[in-house]
C-alpha positions in Angstrom: 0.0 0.0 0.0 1.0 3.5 -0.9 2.3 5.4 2.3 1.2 8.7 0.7 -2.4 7.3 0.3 -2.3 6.1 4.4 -4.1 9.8 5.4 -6.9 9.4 2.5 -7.7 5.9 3.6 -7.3 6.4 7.1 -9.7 9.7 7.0 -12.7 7.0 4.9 -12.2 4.3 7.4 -12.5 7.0 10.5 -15.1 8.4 8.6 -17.1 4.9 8.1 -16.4 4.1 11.9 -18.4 7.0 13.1 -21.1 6.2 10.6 -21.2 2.8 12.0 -21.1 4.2 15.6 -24.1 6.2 14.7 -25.7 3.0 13.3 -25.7 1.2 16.3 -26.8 3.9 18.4 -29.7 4.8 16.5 -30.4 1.2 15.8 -30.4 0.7 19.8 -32.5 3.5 20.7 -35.5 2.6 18.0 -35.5 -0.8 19.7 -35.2 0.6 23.2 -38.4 2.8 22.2 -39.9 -0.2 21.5 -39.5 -2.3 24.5 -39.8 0.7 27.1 -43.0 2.0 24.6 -41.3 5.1 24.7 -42.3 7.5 21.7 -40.1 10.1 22.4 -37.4 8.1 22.1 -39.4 7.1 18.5 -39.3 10.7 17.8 -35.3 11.3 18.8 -34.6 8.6 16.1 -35.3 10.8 13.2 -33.4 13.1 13.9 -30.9 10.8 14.3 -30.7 9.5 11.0 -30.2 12.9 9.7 -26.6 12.6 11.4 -26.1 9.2 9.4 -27.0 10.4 6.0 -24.6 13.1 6.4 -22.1 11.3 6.9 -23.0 8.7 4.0 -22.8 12.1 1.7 -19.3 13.0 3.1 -17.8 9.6 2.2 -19.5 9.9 -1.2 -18.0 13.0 -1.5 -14.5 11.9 -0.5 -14.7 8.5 -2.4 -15.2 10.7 -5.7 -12.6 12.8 -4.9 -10.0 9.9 -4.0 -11.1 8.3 -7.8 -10.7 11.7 -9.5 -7.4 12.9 -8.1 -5.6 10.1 -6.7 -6.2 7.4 -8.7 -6.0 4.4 -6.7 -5.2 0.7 -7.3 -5.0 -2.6 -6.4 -5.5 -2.9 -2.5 -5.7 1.2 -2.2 -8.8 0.7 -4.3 -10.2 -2.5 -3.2 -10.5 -0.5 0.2 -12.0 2.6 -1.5 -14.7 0.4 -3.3 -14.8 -1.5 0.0 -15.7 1.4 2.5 -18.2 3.3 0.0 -20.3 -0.5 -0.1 -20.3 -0.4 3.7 -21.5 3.0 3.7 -24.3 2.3 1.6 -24.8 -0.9 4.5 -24.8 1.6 6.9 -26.8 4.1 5.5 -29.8 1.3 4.8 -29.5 0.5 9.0 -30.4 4.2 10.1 -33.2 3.7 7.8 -34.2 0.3 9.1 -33.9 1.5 12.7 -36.3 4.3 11.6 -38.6 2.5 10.4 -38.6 0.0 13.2 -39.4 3.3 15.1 -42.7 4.3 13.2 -43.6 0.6 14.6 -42.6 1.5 18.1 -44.7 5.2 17.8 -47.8 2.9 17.2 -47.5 0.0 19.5 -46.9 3.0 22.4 -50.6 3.5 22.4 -51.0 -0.3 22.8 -49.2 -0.4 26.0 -50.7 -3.6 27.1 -49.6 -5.4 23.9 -46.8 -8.3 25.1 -43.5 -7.8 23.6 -43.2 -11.6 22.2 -39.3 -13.2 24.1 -38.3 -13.9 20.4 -38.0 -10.9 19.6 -36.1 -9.4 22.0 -33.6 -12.5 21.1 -33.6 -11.5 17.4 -32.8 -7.6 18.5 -29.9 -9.1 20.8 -28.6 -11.0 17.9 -29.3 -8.6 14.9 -27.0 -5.8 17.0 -24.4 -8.3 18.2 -24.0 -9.3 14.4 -24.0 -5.9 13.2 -21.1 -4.6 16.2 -19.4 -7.7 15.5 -19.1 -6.8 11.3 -17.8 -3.4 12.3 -15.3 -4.8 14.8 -13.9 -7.0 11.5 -14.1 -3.9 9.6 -12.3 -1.9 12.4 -9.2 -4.6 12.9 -9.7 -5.4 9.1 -10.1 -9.2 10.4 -11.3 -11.6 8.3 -12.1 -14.4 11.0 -14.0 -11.9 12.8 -16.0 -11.2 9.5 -16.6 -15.3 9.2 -18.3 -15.5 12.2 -20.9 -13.0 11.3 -21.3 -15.1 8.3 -22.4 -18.0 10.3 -24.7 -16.0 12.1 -27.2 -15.7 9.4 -29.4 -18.8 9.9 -30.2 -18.1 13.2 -31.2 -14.8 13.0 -33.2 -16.3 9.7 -35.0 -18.6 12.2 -36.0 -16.3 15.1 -37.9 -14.1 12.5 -39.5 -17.1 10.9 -40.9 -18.1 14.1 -41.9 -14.1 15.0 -43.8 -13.7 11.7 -45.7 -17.4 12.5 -46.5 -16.7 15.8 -48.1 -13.4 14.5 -49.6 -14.9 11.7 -51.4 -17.6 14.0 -52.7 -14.9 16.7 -54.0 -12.6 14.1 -57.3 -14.7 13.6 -57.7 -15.4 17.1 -57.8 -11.8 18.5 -58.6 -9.6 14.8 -59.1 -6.6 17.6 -55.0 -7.0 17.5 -54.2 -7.3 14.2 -52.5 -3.9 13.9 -50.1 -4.4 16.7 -49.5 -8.3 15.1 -48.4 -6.9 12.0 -45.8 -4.0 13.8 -44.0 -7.2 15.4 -43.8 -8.4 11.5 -42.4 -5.7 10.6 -40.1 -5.3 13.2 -38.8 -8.5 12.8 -38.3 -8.2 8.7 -36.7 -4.7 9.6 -34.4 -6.6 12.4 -33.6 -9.1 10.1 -32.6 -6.8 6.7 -30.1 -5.3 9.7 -28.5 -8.7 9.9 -28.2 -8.5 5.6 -26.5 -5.5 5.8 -24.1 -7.0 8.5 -23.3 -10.0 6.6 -22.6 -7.5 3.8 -20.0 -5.4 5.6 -18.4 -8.8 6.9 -18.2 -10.0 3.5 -16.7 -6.3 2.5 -14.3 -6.9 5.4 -13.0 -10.4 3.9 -12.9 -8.7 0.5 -10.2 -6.1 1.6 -8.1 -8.9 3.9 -8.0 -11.2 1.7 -8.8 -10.1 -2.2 -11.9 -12.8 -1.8 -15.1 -11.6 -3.2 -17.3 -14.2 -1.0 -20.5 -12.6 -1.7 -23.2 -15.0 -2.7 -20.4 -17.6 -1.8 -22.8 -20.6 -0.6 -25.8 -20.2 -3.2 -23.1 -20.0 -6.0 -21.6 -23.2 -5.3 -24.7 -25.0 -4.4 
């Protein structure tokens, strides 16, 4: 790697670090309004996407810039390529978590609605897979990155047996339905977060190890 192209690269990853900082936050807050049915907290999380898309325009802005004037190549631009996909990643959680917290804003005037255990299990797991892709981006580690690949099925499962369990109660108490189909979509919002950590992961392995591993196990099926 160029040593004079260490400060560009080093200002996009700090850059994409913050952005995934933000992400987390923001994602933890919209599913703290939701347990606590707090819809101030909802409201913050606007607000707080705001912060994110900036950022995602900054790094757009930079990435052009680095294309135009510096010219990268090889690993210098694998990197480049690499941090504008995770940005993108990022970008698509503050929207997730926001709409997770329109969900939360109308299950607050449901109070007594139960919060099914599942999915507090599939938030624990959606955010530890998301911290744990932007740990492997942060140490550039590749093994870090494969574990959050393995991940997937389980946080597959956990919605699966959300949306079910929603599914089946909807005819049996129609006076719920509403509230039934927030927990579907809170679930399908929890699980896109778990996508777009499996993408940064496999971002991660692609600038450790020059592997594009994305689609890896359908393509050799």
């Amino acid at each position: 790697m160029s040593r004079v192209f260490d400060p560009v690269l080093r200002n996009l990853r700090e850059l994409a670090l913050r952005m995934g900082s933000r992400s987390e936050a923001i994602l933890d807050k919209a599913m703290r309004s939701v347990f606590e049915r707090d819809a101030s907290l909802a409201d913050e999380v606007r607000d707080d996407d705001l912060e994110i898309d900036r950022l995602d325009v900054e790094i757009d802005n930079e990435v052009l810039k680095t294309l135009a004037l510096q010219a990268p190549v090889a690993e210098d631009l694998r990197e480049v390529l690499a941090i504008k996909m995770i940005a993108n990643d990022l970008e698509r959680v503050g929207d997730l978590a926001r709409n997770i917290a329109k969900s939360s804003k109308r299950l607050s005037l449901h109070p007594m609605t139960l919060i099914p255990r599942t999915l507090r299990e599939l938030a624990r797991d959606s955010q530890s897979q998301l911290s744990e892709a932007l740990n492997a981006f942060g140490s550039t580690d590749a093994e870090i990155a494969r574990n959050v690949l393995k991940d997937d099925e389980t946080i597959d499962a956990e919605e699966d047996v959300i949306i079910r369990a929603a599914l089946q109660a909807i005819p049996k108490h129609p006076e719920n339905a509403s509230e039934a189909v927030d927990m579907i979509l809170i679930a399908k919002h929890l699980e896109r977060v778990a996508d777009h950590a499996t993408n940064i992961a496999e971002s991660v392995i692609l600038v450790a190890e020059a592997r594009n591993v994305k689609h890896a196990m359908k393509l050799a099926r």
